[in-house]
N, C-alpha and C positions, 0 to 999 in steps of 0.2 A: 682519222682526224687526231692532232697533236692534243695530249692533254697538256696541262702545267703541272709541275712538281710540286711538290706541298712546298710552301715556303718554310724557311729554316728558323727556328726565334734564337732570337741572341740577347746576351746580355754584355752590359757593355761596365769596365771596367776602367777607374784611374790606377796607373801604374810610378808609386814612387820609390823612384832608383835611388840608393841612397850610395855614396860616394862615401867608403869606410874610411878611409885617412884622413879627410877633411870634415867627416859626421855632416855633410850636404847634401841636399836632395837634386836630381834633374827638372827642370821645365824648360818646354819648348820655347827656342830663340825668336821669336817674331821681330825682334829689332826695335823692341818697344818695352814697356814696364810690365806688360803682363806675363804672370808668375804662377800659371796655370799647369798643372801637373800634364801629362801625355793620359793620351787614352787608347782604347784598343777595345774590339767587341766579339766577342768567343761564341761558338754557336752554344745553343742550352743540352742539358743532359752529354757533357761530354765531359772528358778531363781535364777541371778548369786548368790545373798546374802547367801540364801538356802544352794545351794549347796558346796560355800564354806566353810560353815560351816560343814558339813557333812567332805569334804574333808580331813579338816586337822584335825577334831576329829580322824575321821580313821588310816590318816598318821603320827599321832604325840600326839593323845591325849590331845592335845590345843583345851582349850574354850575360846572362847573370843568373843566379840562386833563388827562390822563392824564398823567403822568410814565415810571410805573416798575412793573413787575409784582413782586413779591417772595416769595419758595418756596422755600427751603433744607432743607426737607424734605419727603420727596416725600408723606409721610402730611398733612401741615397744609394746613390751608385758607388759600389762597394770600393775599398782600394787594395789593390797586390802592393806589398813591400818587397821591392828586389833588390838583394845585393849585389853591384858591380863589378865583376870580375876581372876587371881592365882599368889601368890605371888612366888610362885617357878618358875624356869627357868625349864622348859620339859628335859625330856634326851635327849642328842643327840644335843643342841643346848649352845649357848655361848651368850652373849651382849654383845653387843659392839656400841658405840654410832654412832652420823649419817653418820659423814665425813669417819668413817673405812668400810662404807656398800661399795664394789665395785661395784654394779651393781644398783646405785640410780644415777642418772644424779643430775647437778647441780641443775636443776628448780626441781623437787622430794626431794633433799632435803630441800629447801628454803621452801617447802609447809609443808615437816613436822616439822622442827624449828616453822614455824606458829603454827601449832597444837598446839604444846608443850608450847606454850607461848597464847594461846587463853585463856581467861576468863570470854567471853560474857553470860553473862546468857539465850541470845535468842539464841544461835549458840550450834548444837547438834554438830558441830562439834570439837569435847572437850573432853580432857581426864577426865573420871569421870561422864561424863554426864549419863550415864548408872543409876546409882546410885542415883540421884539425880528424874530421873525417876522411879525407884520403888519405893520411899520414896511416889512419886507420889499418883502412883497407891495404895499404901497402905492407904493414908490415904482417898482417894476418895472413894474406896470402902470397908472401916472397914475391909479388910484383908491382911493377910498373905502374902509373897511369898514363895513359898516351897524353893526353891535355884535360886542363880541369876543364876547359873550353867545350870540350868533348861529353860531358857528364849530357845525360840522360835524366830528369826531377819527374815526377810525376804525382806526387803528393808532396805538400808542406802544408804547413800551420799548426800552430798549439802542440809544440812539440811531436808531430807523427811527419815520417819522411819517406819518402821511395823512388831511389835512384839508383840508374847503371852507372857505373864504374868502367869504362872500355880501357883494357890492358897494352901496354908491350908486347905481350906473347900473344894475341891475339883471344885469349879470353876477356870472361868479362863478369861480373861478379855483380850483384844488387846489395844495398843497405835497404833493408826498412828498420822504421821505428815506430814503436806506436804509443797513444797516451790513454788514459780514461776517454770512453769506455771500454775501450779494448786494450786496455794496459796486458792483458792479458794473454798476446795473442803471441807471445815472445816465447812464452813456457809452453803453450800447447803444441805450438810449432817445432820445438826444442823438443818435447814429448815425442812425437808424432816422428819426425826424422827419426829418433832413436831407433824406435820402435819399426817403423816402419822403411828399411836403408830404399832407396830406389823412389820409392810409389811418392816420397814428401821429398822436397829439394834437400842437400845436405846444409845444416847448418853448421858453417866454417867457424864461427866466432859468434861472442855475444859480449855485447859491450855495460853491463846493468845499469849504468849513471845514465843512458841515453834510452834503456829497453829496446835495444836495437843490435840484430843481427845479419850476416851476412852470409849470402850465400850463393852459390855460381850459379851464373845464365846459362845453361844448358840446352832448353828447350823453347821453342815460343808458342804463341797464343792465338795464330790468327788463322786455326786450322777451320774456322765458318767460312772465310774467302775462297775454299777448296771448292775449285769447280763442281769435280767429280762426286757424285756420289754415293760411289761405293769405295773413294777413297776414304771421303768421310764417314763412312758406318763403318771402314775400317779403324778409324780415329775413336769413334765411339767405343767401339769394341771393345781395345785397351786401356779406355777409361772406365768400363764397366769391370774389367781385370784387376785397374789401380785399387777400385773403390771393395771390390772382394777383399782381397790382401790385406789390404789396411784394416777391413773389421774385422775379416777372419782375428788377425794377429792382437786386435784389441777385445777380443771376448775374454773376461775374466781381467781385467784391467779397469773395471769404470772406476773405483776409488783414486787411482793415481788421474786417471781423464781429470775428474771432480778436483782434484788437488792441482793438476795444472790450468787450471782452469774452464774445462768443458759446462755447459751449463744443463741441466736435469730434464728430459724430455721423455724419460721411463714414462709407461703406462699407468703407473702409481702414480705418479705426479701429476702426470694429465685428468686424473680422475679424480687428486684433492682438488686442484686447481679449475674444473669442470663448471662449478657454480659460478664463480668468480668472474670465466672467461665467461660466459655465456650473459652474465650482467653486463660486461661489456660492449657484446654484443650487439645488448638491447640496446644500451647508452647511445653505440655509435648510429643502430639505425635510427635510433628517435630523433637526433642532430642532423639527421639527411635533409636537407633542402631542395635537393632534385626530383620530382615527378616522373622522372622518366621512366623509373626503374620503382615497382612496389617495395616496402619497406619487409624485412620478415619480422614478424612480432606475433604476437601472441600465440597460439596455439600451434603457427606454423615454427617460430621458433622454440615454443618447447619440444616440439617433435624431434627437431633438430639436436638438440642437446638431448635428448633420449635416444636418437640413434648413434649419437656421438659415444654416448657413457655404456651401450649395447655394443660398438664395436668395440671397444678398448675391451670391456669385458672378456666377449670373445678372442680378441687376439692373447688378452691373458694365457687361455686354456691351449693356448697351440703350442704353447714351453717357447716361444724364438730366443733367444739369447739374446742381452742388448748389447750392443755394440756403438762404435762410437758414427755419430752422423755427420757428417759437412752441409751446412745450414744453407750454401749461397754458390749452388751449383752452376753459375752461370761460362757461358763458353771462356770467360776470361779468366778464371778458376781452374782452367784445366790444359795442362802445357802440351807441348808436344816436342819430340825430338829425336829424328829415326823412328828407333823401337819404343822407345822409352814414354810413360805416360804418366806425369806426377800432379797431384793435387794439392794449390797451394791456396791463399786465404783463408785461414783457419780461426777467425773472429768468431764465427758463428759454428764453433765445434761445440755438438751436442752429445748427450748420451741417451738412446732410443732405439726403439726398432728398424734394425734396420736396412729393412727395405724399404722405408723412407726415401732414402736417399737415393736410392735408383728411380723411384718415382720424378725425384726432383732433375735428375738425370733428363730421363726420359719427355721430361714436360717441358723444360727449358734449352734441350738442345735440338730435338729433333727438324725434320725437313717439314713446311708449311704445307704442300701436298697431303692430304690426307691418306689416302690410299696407301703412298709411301710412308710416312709417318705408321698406320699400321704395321705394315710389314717390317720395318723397323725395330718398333715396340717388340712385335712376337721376336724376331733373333736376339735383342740386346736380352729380354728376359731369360730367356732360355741359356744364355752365355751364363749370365747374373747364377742363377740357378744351378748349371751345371760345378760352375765359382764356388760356390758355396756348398754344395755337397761335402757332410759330412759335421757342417754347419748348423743347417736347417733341413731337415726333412721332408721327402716329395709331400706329404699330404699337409705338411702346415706350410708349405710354400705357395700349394697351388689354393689355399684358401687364405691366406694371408694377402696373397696377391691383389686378391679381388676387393679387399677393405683398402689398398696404398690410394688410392682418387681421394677419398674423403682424409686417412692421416695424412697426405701430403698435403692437404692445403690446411690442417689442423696443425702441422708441424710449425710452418709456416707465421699462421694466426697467432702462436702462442710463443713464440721463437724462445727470449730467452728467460721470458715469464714475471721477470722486474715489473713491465709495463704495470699489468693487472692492477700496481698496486700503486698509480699515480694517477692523478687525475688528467683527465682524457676532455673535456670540454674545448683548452684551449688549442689543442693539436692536431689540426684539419688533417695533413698529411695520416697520421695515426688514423682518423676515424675513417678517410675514405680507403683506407687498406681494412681495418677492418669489415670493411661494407662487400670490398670487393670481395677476400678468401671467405669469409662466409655466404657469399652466394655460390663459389664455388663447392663450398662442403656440403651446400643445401642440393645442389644439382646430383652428387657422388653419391647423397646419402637415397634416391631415389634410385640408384642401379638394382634390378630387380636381382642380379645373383647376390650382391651384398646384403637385401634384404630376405631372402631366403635363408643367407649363414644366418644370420642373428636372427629371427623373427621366432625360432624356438624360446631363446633366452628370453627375449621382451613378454612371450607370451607366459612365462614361467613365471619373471619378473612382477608380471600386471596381477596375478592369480593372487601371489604373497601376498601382495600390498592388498586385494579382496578380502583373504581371510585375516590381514594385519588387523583391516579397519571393522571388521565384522567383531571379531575378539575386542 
């Protein structure tokens, strides 16, 4: 019997095209007075940029730039700012300028009047800036671009951008840029390449007024669609290779990480900060509203934060080296090309233990089968391991190993540790990630060999605090 497919949610978008030489917007021609912007509806959890783009090539044949996303109220339906890359008006459509648009509120249009009148040279958001950026890329990398028409967007707004570039010669080269809170992902990247030639894409250029660099399209991303499965564990394989390399080569390095901006995920850290997160904790379960699921609190949560501050402990005494961690291992994170296997999005570059990060490897990429997914897990670790030889040593690997369930979703929980120290009430999203990675850590912290490592130390631990409070 046929089932149904889960239905898709979308959200649905106005899109104003703004005509740069005349500073006038598009709406659809109906033949009549109304001066209603176009619309268009993208499925949810996807890339909005992307997809917009697709949309309205489809529904109207317009190319154009993303600019600027616009939302001032969290009930409206949001609006994309697109620049028109064509000096023709599409069929179907009229301009007319800002105050004729009926469906732009006043603060929507006051922000595109801004646009229209920006002329910063560090502000991508700007009509023309498009252009000013291939000139770029052209002259950083002695080529071509086949058509702007051709560009590839897949991030805009509030100054951060990500777009391919397709060549003359048949390459093809990416810009990104990024703003607060990732201003910072320009220098660790620029680091990271340095440091590491091959395993991080090469950074060709860097432009600082935009925090944006560039770097060739080598490889792609869509090695989950691989049928085969042991072509894929051979995908993984060399991702487990990339992610050796890269620490190997950044052991004795966390000061410059820290200076390029990597953020603090040491064992020390995790253990000032131990109290702090574990208030949080309590914070977000007490704010749960769903019954579905029990709350951890009381006695069950302190136990939890005493297995937490017993493993950090113990993984202390194993000497690991820290090294630097990739926060956001997800299949899109990790390129492919022939041989070649680099890891890029480096927003959430930590500095920690790490085997972390083969955890998060391991957690987020593997095959849904279970069975396989073991088998799996056993070779990429053993790869990992053998990688690292010389690194970390057989007995602090094969006991280290057994604590990454509860650090990885500790890593995770505590990412880049700002949170802690803001107030968490109004931010559902925040509280229901917290809810989830600590029932995760609550589930890891219950593995009987993990409790077996630490359960000396806690029992050593509980005796002091006996004879503390006796004295």
């Amino acid at each position: 019997m046929a089932t149904n497919a889960p239905a898709v949610e979308h959200i649905e978008y106005r899109v104003a095209v703004i005509r740069p030489a005349s500073e006038t917007v598009l709406v659809v021609d109906h033949g009549d007075t109304n001066t209603r912007l176009p619309r268009v509806r993208i499925p949810k959890y996807t890339r909005v940029t992307q997809r917009l783009h697709e949309a309205i090539l489809e529904a109207w044949n317009i190319r154009g730039v993303v600019l600027d996303y616009l939302q001032f109220e969290s009930s409206s339906c949001p609006c994309a700012v697109v620049e028109l890359l064509s000096a023709e008006t599409p069929n179907a459509f009229r301009a007319v300028t800002l105050h004729d648009v009926m469906d732009l509120s006043e603060r929507e249009i006051a922000s595109l009047a801004t646009l229209f009148r920006e002329k910063s040279a560090s502000s991508l958001l700007r009509l023309g800036w498009i252009y000013e950026a291939v000139n770029w890329v052209e002259q950083m990398t002695g080529d071509r671009i086949r058509s702007i028409s051709e560009l590839v967007q897949l991030n805009a707004g509030a100054n951060f951008a990500l777009l391919r570039f397709p060549m003359q010669s048949g390459r093809s080269y990416w810009l990104k840029a990024t703003a607060h809170p990732n201003s910072h992902e320009q220098a660790i990247t620029s680091y990271l390449s340095a440091l590491c030639p091959g395993c991080v894409p090469d950074v060709l250029a860097v432009h600082p007024s935009w925090n944006a660099w560039i770097v060739p399209d080598e490889c792609a991303n869509d090695w989950k669609s691989i049928p085969d499965p042991e072509r894929r564990l051979e995908f993984l394989s060399r991702a487990v290779d990339a992610i050796a390399i890269i620490q190997r080569r950044s052991v004795g390095h966390e000061m410059d990480l820290f200076c390029a901006g990597a953020f603090d995920q040491r064992l020390e850290a995790l253990l000032a900060d131990s109290t702090l997160l574990f208030e949080k904790v309590g914070e977000g379960m007490s704010l749960q509203t769903s019954t579905k699921v029990p709350r951890i609190e009381g006695a069950q949560l302190h136990d939890l934060r005493d297995t937490f501050d017993s493993v950090c402990e113990y993984l202390r005494t194993l000497s690991v080296p820290d090294t630097v961690l990739h926060g956001d291992m997800n299949a899109g994170n990790v390129l492919w090309g022939g041989e070649t296997c680099q890891l890029i999005d480096w927003s959430e570059a930590y500095v920690g233990h790490p085997l972390v990060t083969l955890q998060h490897l391991l957690l987020l990429n593997g095959p849904e089968d279970s069975q396989l997914k073991s088998k799996w897990d056993r070779i990429l670790i053993e790869r990992y391991r053998a990688a690292m030889d010389g690194t970390i040593d057989s007995y602090a690997f094969e006991r280290a190993i057994v604590c990454m369930p509860m650090m990885a979703a500790a890593s995770a929980l505590y990412g880049r540790g700002a949170w802690l120290r803001l107030p968490l009430a109004a931010t559902l999203y925040r509280q229901s990630r917290i809810r989830t990675l600590a029932r995760y850590m609550d589930r890891a912290s219950r593995d009987l060999e993990l409790q077996s490592l630490i359960r000396p130390r806690r029992v050593s631990i509980r005796r002091d605090d006996e004879v503390t409070t006796c004295c």
